[in-house]
N, C-alpha and C positions, 0 to 999 in steps of 0.2 A: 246613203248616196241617192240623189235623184236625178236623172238626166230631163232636160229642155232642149226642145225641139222647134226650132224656126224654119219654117218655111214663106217665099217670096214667090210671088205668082205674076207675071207681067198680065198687061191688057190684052194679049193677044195670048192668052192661057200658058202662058211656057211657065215650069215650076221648079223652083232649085230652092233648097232644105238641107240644113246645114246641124248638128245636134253639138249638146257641152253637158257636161257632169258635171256634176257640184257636189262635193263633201262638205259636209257639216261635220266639224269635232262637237263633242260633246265639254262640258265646262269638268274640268278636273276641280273640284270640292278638296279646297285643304285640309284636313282637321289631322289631332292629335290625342291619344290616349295613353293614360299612366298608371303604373299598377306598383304595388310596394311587396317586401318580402324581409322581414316576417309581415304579414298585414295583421287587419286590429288590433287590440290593445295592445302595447308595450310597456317594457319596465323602462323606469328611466335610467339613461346610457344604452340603452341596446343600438344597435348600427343596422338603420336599415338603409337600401336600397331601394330606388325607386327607378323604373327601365320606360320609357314613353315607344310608343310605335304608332309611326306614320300612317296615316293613307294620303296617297295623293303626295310625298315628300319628294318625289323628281329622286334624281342622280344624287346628289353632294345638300339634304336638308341641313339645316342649322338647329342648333337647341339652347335654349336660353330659361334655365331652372330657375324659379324662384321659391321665397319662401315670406309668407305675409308680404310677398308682391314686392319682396328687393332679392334683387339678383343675386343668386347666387353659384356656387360649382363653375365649372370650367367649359360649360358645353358637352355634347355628347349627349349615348343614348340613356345613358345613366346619370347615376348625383346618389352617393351615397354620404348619411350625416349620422354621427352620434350623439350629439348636443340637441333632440328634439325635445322641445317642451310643450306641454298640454294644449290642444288646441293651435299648434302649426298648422297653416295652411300652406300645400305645395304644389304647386303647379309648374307650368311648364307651356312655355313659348317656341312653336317651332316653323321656322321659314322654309318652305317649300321655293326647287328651282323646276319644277315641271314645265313644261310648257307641251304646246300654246293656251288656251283656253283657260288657264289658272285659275281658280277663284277663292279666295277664304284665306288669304294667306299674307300677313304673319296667323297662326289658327292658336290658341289657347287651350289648352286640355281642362278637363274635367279637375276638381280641386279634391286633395287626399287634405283630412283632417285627422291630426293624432290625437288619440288618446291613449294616456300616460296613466297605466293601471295601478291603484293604491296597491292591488296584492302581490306588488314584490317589495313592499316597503318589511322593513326587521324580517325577511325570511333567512333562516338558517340554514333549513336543506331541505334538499328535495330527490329523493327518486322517483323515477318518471317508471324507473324496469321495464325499459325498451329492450334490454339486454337477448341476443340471444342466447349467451351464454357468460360463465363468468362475474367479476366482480360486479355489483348494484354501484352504479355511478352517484354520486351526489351532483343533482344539475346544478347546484348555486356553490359548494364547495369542496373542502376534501376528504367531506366524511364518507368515503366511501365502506362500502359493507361487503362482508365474507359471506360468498353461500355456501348453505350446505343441503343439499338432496334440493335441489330449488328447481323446479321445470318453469320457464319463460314461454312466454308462446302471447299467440292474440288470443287462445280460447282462454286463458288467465288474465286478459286484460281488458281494464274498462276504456282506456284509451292506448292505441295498439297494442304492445304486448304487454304483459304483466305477468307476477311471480305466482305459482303455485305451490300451494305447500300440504305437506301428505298428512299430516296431524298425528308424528309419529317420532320424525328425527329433521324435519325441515325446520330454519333459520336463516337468518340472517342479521349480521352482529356488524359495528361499524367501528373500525381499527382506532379509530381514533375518539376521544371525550366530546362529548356536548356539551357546553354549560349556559346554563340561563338562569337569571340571578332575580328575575320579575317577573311583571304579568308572560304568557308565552299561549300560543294556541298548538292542537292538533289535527291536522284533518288526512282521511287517508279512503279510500272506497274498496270495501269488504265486496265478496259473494260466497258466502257463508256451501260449504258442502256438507258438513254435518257437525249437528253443537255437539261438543265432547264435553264428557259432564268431570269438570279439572280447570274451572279456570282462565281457560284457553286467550293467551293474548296476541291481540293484533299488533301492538307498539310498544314497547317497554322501555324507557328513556332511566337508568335507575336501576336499584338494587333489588327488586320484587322478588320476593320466595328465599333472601339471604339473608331474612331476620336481622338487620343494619343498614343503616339508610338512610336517604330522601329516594322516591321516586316517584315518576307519571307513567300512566300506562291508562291503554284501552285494551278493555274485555267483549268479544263477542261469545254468548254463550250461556254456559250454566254458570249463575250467580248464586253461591246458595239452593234453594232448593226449587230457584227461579232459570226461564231461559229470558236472555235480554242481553243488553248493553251497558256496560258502567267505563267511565271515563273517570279512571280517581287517582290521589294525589295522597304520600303518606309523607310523615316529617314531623315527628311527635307525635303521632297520632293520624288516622282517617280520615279522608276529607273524600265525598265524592260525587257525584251526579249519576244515577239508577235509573234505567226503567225495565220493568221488566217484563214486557211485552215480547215475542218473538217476532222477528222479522220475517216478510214472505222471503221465498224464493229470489234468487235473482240479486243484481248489484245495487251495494245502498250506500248510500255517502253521511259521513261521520267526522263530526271538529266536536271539539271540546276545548273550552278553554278557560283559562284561570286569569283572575285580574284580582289582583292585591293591595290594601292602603288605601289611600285615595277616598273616595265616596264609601268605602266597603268593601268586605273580600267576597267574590263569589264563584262559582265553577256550574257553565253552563255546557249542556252535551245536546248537540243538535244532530238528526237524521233526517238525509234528507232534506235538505235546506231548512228546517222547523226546528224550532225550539222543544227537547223531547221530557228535559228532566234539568234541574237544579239541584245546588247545593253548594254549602257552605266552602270556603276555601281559608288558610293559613291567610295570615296578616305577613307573610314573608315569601317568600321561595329562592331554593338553593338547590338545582341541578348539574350536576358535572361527571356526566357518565358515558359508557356506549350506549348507542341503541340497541335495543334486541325485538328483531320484527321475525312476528309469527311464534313466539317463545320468551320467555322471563331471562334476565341474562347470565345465568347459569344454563340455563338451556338443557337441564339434566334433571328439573324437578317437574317434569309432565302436563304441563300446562301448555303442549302444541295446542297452533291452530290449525285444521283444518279446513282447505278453501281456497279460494285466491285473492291476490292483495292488488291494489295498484294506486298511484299519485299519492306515496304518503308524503308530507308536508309538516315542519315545524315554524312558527314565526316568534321572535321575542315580543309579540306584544299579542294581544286582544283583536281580532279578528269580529268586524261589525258583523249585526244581522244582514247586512244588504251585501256582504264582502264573501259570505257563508253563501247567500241565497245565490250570488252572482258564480263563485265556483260550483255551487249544483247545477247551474246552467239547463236548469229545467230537468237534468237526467242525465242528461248529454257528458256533465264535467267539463274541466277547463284544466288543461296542461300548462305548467311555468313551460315558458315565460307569460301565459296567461293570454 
């Protein structure tokens, strides 16, 4: 506010001064911002949500959502879609009735580009063992899993909580078959508490230690007369990928995966988003069992793990180096839906 002051003075000195105030508003700035939920990558069909908020939108704003810039939803503060494809752009139009001063208005938001993540294409299942207690959910289906002596918690998890298991009588077994009939990947993130020299498996998809079979399984631990890792595959015979290096300390992320026919059969097992070890794989594959995590699935021939488990993952296909390097996420990991 600033007041002005006039004063009138005759010729013969007489003075009368009269004052007025003046307000100035300041200009009210339209604009618009949008945020999404889930945000980044997506699998395709997922439903996201997208919520804009005003500044500057007066009493009764208007919104007008679009999507590669045609109109779409119904207005509102929201516009939720689940038909998003790669590289949508979303924006959002929103009228402001503020007054006086107005300015910026119709105001256009900021633009949300999706991207639509290959890593939920052929996934089979996933526990995440968020659990605090209770059955291991399968986030993509219904394989879910029985525990048994399992403690949940975050200090067991790479990304919130995760399974611990005693390396004694701890498992978890999936009520229902898996089957995968071709190429198929593994990935799950270990932190190893102590190698027991037995075996010890982190994932057993299979009949392992039942003398009859097909199965896949990952071993942390004692390999023979070795400490290390093997991701191997039996079905007539052995098939696997070795290294037998110990791991430090601390949480390591682990895929293996088999790919059959085609160009060649091979079985690659990476740690830590790196390529660790090779080898040979069957010209076929025929899986259709439970899973057994943390123990062989008999679960009675000694091959516990000790440690904790977390984001194990199956997919029916092959799993790129850039798809491997992109869920190590530097360390970090990447939770389905990715």
């Amino acid at each position: 506010n600033t007041t002005y002051t006039v004063t009138v003075t005759t010729n013969s000195g007489c003075a009368s001064s009269t004052s007025a105030t003046v307000s100035v508003n300041p200009n009210l700035p339209a604009s618009v911002g949008i945020a999404a939920v889930p945000s980044g990558a997506i699998c395709s069909g997922t439903s996201v949500t997208f919520t804009a908020t005003p500044t500057n939108g007066g009493s009764v704003p208007t919104y007008q959502w679009k999507k590669n810039n045609i109109n779409v939803g119904t207005g509102g503060t929201t516009y939720t879609d689940a038909t998003l494809a790669n590289n949508d752009a979303i924006t959002c139009v929103m009228t402001s009735n503020a007054s006086p001063c107005l300015t910026g208005s119709p105001a256009t938001s900021n633009t949300l580009t999706i991207t639509i993540s290959t890593l939920c294409n052929n996934i089979v299942a996933y526990w995440k063992f968020d659990e605090s207690n209770g059955n291991a959910a399968d986030a993509v289906g219904s394989n879910n899993g029985t525990p048994t002596d399992i403690t949940y918690s975050t200090a067991n998890g790479k990304i919130h909580n995760g399974a611990g298991f005693n390396g004694s009588s701890s498992k978890i077994v999936t009520s229902s078959n898996i089957s995968i009939s071709s190429n198929f990947s593994f990935a799950c993130w270990v932190n190893v508490a102590s190698y027991l020299n037995n075996y010890p498996l982190v994932m057993d998809l299979g009949t392992y230690g039942g003398g009859s079979g097909n199965s896949a399984f990952i071993i942390v631990g004692h390999i023979g007369a070795n400490l290390g890792v093997q991701f191997a595959y039996y079905q007539s015979g052995w098939y696997q990928a070795t290294t037998n290096t110990q791991m430090s300390s601390g949480w390591h992320f682990i895929v293996g995966t088999v790919s059959v026919g085609g160009g060649g059969s091979a079985m690659i097992l990476y740690i830590d988003g790196s390529s660790a070890a090779t080898g040979a794989a069957p010209s076929s594959v025929s899986l259709n069992n439970t899973m057994s995590i943390g123990t062989d699935y008999t679960g009675v021939n000694d091959k516990f793990y000790d440690g904790a488990i977390d984001e194990i993952g199956i997919w029916s296909r092959v799993l790129t180096p850039a798809e491997v390097t992109s869920l190590y996420n530097s360390g970090a990991g990447l939770q389905y839906p990715f």
